[in-house]
Each structure stands twice: as C-alpha cells, then as structure tokens.
N, C-alpha and C positions, 0 to 999 in steps of 0.2 A: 504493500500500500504506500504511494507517496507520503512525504510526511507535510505534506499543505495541502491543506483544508479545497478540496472542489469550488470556485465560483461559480454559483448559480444566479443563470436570469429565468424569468417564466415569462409565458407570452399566452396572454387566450382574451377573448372578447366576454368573459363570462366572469364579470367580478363575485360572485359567491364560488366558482372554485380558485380563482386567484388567492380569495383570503383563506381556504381551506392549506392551498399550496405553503401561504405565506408561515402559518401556525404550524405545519412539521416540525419535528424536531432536528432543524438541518444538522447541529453538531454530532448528532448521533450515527448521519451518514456521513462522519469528517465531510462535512459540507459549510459553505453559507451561500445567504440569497444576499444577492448584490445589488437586485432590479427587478420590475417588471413591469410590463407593458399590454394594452389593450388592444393591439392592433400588430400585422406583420410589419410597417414604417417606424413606429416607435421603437419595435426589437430591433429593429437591423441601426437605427441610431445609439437604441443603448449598448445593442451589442460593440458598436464602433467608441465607445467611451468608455465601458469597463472591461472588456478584451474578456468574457467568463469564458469558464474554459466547457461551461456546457450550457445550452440552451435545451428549456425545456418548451415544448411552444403548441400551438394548437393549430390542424389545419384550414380551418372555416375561421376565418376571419375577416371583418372587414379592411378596407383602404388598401390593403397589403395580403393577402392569404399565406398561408402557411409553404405549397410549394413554392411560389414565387421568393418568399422569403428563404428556405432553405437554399434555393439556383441562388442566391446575391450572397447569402451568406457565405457559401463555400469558397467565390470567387474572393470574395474579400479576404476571408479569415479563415481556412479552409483547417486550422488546427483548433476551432469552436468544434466539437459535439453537439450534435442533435437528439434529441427524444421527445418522440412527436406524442400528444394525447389525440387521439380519435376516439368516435364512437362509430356505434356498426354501419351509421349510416354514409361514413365518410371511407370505411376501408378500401373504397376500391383508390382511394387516392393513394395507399402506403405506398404500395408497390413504386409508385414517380417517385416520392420521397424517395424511399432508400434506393431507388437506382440514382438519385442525384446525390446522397451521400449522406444523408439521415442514418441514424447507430441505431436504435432502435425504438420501437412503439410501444405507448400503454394505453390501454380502453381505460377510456374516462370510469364506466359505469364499475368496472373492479379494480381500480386503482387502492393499494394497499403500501403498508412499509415493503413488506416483499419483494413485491414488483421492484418497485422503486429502486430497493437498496441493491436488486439485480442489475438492473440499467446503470445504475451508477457505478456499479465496481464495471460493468462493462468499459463504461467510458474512458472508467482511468486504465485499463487495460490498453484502450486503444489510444490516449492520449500518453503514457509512457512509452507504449511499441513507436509512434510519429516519435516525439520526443529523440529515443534513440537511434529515429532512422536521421532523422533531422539534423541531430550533433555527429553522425555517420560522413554523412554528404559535406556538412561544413569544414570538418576535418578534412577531408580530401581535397577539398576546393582551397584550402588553407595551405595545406600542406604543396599544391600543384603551384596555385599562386606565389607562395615563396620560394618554390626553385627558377620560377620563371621571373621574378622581380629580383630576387638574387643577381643572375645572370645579366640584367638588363642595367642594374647599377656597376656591376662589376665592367660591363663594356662589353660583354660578347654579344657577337650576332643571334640572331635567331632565326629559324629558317620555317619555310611555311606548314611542318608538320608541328612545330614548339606551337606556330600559333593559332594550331587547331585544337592543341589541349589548352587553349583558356579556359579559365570553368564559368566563364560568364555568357550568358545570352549576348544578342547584337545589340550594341552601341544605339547613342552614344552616352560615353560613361566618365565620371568624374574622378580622378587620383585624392585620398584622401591622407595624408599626412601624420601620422602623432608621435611627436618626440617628446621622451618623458626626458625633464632637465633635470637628473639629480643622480645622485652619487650614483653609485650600483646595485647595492643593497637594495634602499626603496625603488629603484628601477624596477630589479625585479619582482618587488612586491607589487606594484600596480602593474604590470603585463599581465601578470597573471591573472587580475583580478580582470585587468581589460579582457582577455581572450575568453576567461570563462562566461562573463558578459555578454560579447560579442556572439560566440562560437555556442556556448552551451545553454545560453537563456533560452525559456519555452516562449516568451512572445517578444523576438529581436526587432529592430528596425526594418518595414516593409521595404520589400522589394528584393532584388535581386543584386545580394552586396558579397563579396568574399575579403575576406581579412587574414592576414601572415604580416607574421613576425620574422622580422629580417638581420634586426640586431638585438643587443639587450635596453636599447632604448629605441628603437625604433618599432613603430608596426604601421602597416600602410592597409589602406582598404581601398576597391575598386568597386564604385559602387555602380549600379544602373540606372541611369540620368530620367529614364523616362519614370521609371519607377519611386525615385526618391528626391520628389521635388524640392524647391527653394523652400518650402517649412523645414524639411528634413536638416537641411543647412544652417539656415536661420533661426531654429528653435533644437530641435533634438541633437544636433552634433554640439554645440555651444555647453549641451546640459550635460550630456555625457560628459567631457571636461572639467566642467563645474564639480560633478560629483566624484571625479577621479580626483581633480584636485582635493576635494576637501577627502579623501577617502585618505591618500598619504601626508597629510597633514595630521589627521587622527593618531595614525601609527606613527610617525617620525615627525614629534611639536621642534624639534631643534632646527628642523627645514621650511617650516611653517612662514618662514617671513621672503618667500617668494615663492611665486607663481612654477608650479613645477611640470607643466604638461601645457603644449600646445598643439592648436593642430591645422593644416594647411591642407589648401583644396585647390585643386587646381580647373582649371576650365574643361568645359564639356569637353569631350574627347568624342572622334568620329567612330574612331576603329584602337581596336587593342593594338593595331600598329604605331600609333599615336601617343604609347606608353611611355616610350624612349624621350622624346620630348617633354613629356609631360617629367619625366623622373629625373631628368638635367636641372627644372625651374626648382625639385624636391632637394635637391644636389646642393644650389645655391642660397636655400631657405637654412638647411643642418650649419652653415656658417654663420647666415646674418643670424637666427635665433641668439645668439654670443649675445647681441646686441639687443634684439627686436623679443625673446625669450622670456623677457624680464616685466615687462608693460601689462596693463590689466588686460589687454585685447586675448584673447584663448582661440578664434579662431581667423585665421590670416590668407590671403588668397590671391592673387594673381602674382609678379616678381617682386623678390626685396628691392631694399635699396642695395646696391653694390659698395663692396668693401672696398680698401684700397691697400695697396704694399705700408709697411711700416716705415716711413722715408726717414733719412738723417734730420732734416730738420724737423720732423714732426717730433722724431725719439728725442731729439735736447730738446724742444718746449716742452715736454711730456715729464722730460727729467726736471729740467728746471722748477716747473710746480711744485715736483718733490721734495726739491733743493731750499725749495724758499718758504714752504708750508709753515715753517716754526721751529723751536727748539723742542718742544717736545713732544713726547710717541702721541699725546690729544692730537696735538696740529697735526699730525703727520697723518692720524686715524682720519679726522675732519675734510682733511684736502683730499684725502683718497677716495670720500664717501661723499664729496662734493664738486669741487673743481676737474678735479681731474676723471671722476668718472662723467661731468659734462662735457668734457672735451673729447674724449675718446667715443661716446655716442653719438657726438658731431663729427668728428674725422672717419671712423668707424675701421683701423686699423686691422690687419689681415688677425685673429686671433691667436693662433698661436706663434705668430713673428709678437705681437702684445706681449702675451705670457711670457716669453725667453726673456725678453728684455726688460720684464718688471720682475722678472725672478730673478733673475743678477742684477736689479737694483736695491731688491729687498734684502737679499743675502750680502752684499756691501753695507748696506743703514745698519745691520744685527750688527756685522765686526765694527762698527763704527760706534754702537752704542756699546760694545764690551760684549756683547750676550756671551752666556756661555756656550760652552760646546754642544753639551744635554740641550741647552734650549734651541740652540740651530738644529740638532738634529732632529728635537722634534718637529719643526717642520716639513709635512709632507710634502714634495716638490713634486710628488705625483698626484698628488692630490689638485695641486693647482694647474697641471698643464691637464687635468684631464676636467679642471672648471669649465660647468658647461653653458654659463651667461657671464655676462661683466660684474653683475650684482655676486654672485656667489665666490670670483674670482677674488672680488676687493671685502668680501666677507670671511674669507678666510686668510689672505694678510693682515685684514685688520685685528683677529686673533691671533695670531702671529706675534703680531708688533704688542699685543695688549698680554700676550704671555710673555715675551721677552721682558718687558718692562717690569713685570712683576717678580721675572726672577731677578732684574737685577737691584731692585730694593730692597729684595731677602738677602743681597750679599754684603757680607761682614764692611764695617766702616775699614777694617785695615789691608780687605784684601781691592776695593776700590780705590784707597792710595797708593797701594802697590802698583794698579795697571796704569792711573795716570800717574804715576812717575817713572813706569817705564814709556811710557810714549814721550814725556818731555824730556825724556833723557836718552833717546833711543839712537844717538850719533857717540853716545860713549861705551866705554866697553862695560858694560850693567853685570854681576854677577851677584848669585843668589845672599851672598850675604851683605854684599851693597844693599839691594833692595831691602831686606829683611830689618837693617839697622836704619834705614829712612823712617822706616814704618815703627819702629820701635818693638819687634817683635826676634826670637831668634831664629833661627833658619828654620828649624824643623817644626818650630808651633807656624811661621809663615806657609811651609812646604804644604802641610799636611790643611791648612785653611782653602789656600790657592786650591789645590785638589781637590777639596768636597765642594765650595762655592763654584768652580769655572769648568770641574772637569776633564785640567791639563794641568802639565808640570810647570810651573814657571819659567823652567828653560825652554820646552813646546812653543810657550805663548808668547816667549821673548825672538825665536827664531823665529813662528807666523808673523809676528808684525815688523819685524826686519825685514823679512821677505817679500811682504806687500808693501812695505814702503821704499822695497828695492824696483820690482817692477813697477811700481808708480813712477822712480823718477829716471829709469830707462827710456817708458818712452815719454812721459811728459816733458825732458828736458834735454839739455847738448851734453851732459856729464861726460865725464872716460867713466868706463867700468871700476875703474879705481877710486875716481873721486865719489862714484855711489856706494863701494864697498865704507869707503871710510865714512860717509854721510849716515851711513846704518851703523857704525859701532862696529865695523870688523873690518880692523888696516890690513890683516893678511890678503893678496888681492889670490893667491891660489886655495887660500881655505875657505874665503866666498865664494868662488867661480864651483867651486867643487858642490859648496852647500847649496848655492844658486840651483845649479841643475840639477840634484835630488830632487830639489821643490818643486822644480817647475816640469822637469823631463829636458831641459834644452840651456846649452849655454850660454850667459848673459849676452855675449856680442850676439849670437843669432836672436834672441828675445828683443834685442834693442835694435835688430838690421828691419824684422818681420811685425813689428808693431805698428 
C-alpha cells in the first residue's frame, strides 16, 4: 500500500449521494476527499487544480457527461483514475468508458464499503504499476539524454543515428539550465533532491520534458516548447528554484547568505540539431554566473554579458584598492565587500585569471601581517579557485583575513617584538640570541614561544623573510647580487647564492635576468 493517503474528487449531479459520498469514512480507505463537483465541466476544472489521483464520477450528467469527461480527462491527466457510478439504466454506456480508460464501475443502487475499498486498492494498484512504468521511461530518457549532452558539451560530433535516439518528441524545444553555486557537498544534496523531483515525482511538470545530470553541479532539461508554455517558464521553473533554494539553505544555514541555484533557458529551438548552439550560449552563462550567480534574479535567459581577459592595468587598479583600503584586516574586509567587488562586477574579469591573482595577493597581505604558518595553511586555496560566484569568493577571504587576524592577537606581546625586530633589522646578521635579548627573554623560553605562537623556528622565519625581501629587491631594483645579499643580512655572496636557490629552485642572477 502507498504510504499517502489516495486524493479523492467525486462528480455526480445528485446532491443526496454526493453528501452520502462526502460522510464515508475516507481515512479508513487511506483516502481523502479533496472536491466535488455537480457536473462533468466543474470535475475536469477541479480535477485541473487539485491533480487527485482518482476520480470518482457519475455518467448522466448534465453540461458535461461522464464519457465526455473521462475522453478530456485522460488526455489531460491521463495518471487520474477513474471509477465510474452507474445505474442499470446507464450500463450500456460502461463499456465506452472503460474502452476510453475508466479502472472500474460501481452500481449506485449497491454501493457499499466493499465495493469501494475494492476499487480503490484497484486504483492504487494501477497508479503505483504507471508510477513505476513512468520513473522507468524517465530514467532512460535521462540517462540517453546525458550521454548525448555529455558529448555535445565535450565537442564531438554527432551523426544522424545519435540523433535518432533523442528521447524527445518533434521540436521545437527549449535548453533549460540549472547550476547549483555551492560547495560540493550541498551540491550534491540538492541534485538529488532535484532529480528525484524531476525524474520520480507522481505528478511532474506537463508535457514532454527529459532531465540529466551532467556534472555535480550541473543538470540540464530539454523541455517540449509546444507542451510547456510561457507559464511553465514564468511561474513553475522560477518556483522550482525558489524551493530548491530554500531547501539547501535548510540543511546548510552557513550558505544561507546567497542565492545558490540558478537556472537558464535558452530560446525555442527548431530541431534537437539546434542543441549544439543552444549548449555554447549554456557554455558562456557557467562563466558569467561568477558574476550574474549572485543577484536575486533565479531565472536568466537569452546571452550574458561577456567577460573580458584580466588586463595589466585593470590587475594594479584592482591591486591598488587593496593597497589603499586601510591599515586594518576591517578596511581590508570592507573594501573587498565593497569597492572592489563593484568594480570587478563592472569590468567583469575572466574568473579564474581573478582568482590566481587575488590568491597571490591575499597570501602576500597574510606574510605581510605576520600570520602564522597554521593560519596560512588553513586557508583553503582550493576552496577559493573552485568559488563558484564573486560573493562566495570575497566571502571566504574575508574569513581568511578575519581568522588571520584573530590568530595574530592571540600571539604573545614578546613573540610580536621578536618579528618586528626582525624585519627592522633584517640587513644585519640577526641570531637567535640577539633576538631573544631584545625581547628580554632567553633563547629557549623565546625558541619554544616563537614555535607554538607562529608555527616555525625562528631561524625558518628569519631565512622566509630574507628570502622575500631578496627576491623583492632582485627584480624591483638595479642591485648586484651582492649588494642584495648584504641588504638581507648575509655578506657571504656564495652562502646566499646557494641559500637563494634552495628557496627559490633557480639562481639569483637567472631570478633577476627572468623577472
């Protein structure tokens, strides 16, 4: 037995047994009544508004009769059940009913629980055997559509027998879109939820639609234009979204502050030949979304706007904002979550030339503000090239920059005079018990601070910022190798040259010829 309750409508022109109908004990047959109607027009409108999954209906009826209304109902809703009441005077009509597709009859005159609760287990009998033919067929169609949209994003050809196994009726038909924007994790919790939706719901969106999953954030549907008009577009795909949205937001509230699903429609299409086309404009939407992903609109339709390369001068204005935002990690959070993400959704930079180039600006600001080691590495850098809007991108630096910050006010007052004094003194030759006696501590209570606060040994951390302030004045300036060596605190120019290229893989003069 299903475990949801049957909806029932009744239909008969004879209000004394409608109210007989109405007084059943539906729950008794896992049933409810959801409507009824006086006529065969009123059922075929209620049945178009509460989709039951059975009608029980009567054949003498005025404005509308009973077969007429079983021939409209079938074509409409052809997964409603029928159970027709007659009386003896009306049986020669059964026969048309159930050749039109009526489940079965009950005579008015001994109508009992019996009967009833026979007809009714019939129903769900035959509305779970559709059911399962219906998620049969959609699977396959799924499953055929995704090898064939697979291949048509990938770039190969296709030849006239590929495009005889489309599982769709003739054209023309519309490319529908839906990229879920968020990690992986909820990624695939809403696919799943979308395809079982889609693929396994008992009353899906009319018409003639087939839907595959292509990535783990991608799924495209190819719908049938004649079939699923501008409401369809306009009201039902919109909603769909809306409720997917709010469905991963339920299960992941820490994602909750953008929009994580949208979805893209492309124009009519004549012929499934038409697909290739249509999946180049889908092609250029999975980019602009970086940008366009982020906005209250959920569903987007004709071409983006076009991205552009990440140009020299657009990268220093881009840096500069960054440069100039403030002294501290507030400004930096503020201008990244303001100025600069307006300008990047007005230039609208290719996104992952973006990404590279604000991930090596963010990982320079962390060694710039001291962070520690532990707190760079917890930066996921895969995390952010695999950000899939600008909002989520500048949402996860700004955690970044707000956990750096925090570790570096949990570190000790004397291991913070330790690092700035080695950087104001980092042209002399610094050794651990220099340092240790500035600070006023002795080497091994320093040693063993430096280590738990930063991560590194204090010799680590003295040779990392030697060596970045070697390659900095490589190629920022005309130096000899020599006079850089001794500008870092190390006159030896053969035990720099040697250390230099540990660090870097390559010797100072090539680092200084290819810069």
């Amino acid at each position: 037995m299903n475990s949801r309750a049957l909806r029932i409508v009744i239909a008969d022109d004879e209000l004394p047994l409608r109210e007989e109908l109405r007084l059943l004990p539906w729950a008794d047959y896992h049933a409810s009544l959801v409507g009824e109607a006086s006529n065969g027009q009123e059922a075929l409108e209620l049945c178009s508004s509460q989709q039951p999954d059975v009608l029980i209906t009567d054949i003498t009826m005025p404005v509308m009769d009973g077969i007429t209304l079983v021939r409209e109902l079938k074509v409409y809703s052809p997964q409603t059940q029928i159970i027709l009441l007659t009386c003896h005077s009306d049986f020669h009509y059964v026969q048309d009913a159930l050749r039109l597709g009526a489940l079965a009859y009950i005579l008015k005159v001994s109508l009992d629980d019996g009967e009833l609760c026979e007809a009714l287990d019939k129903a769900r009998e035959a509305i779970t055997a559709a059911t399962l033919t219906r998620r049969s067929i959609r699977s396959e169609q799924s499953s055929r559509l995704a090898a064939l949209l697979t291949r048509l994003l990938q770039g190969e050809p296709l030849d006239h027998t590929d495009w005889q196994a489309f599982p769709l009726e003739a054209g023309p038909y519309r490319v529908v879109q839906l990229c879920l924007l968020t990690e992986e994790a909820p990624a695939l919790t809403v696919r799943e939820s979308l395809e079982q939706w889609l693929v396994q719901d008992e009353h899906p969106p009319r018409g003639s639609t087939a839907w595959a999953a292509v990535s783990e954030t991608e799924i495209y549907g190819v719908i049938h234009e004649e079939a699923s008009p501008d409401l369809w577009l306009e009201d039902t795909l919109p909603d769909i979204v809306a409720k997917l949205r709010h469905q991963l937001q339920l299960r992941h509230p820490a994602d909750s502050g953008f929009p994580a699903i949208c979805a893209v429609v492309s124009e009519p299409l004549a012929s499934p030949g038409m697909l290739t086309a249509a999946l180049e404009v889908c092609k250029q939407w999975r980019l602009a979304l970086f940008y366009d992903g982020a906005d209250e609109q959920t569903v987007h339709r004709g071409s983006p706007r076009p991205l552009q390369p990440l140009s020299e001068p657009l990268a220093r204005e881009l840096q500069e904002l960054l440069r100039t935002a403030g002294p501290t990690p507030d400004h930096r959070c503020a201008c990244l979550s303001g100025e600069f993400q307006r300008r990047c959704d007005e230039a609208r930079p290719e996104p992952s030339q973006l990404k590279q180039q604000l991930v090596m600006w963010h990982m320079d600001w962390l060694r710039q503000q001291e962070a520690s080691a532990e707190s760079i590495d917890s930066l996921s850098l895969t995390a952010l090239m695999d950000a899939k809007t600008l909002v989520q991108l500048i949402r996860l630096l700004i955690q970044s920059i707000l956990r750096a910050d925090q570790a570096r006010q949990r570190c000790r007052l004397e291991v913070r005079e330790a690092m700035a004094y080695i950087r104001e003194q980092l042209h002399e030759p610094l050794t651990l018990p220099s340092i240790a006696a500035h600070v006023g501590l002795s080497t091994h209570h320093l040693s063993r601070l430096f280590r738990e606060e930063t991560g590194s040994t204090v010799g680590e951390t003295l040779t990392r910022l030697r060596m970045e302030k070697a390659a900095e004045l490589l190629t920022q300036t005309n130096l000899k190798v020599y006079e850089v060596a001794d500008r870092v605190g190390i006159p030896s120019y053969r035990y720099f040259t040697q250390l230099f290229r540990k660090w870097t893989g390559v010797p100072p003069t090539d680092y200084k010829r290819h810069s």
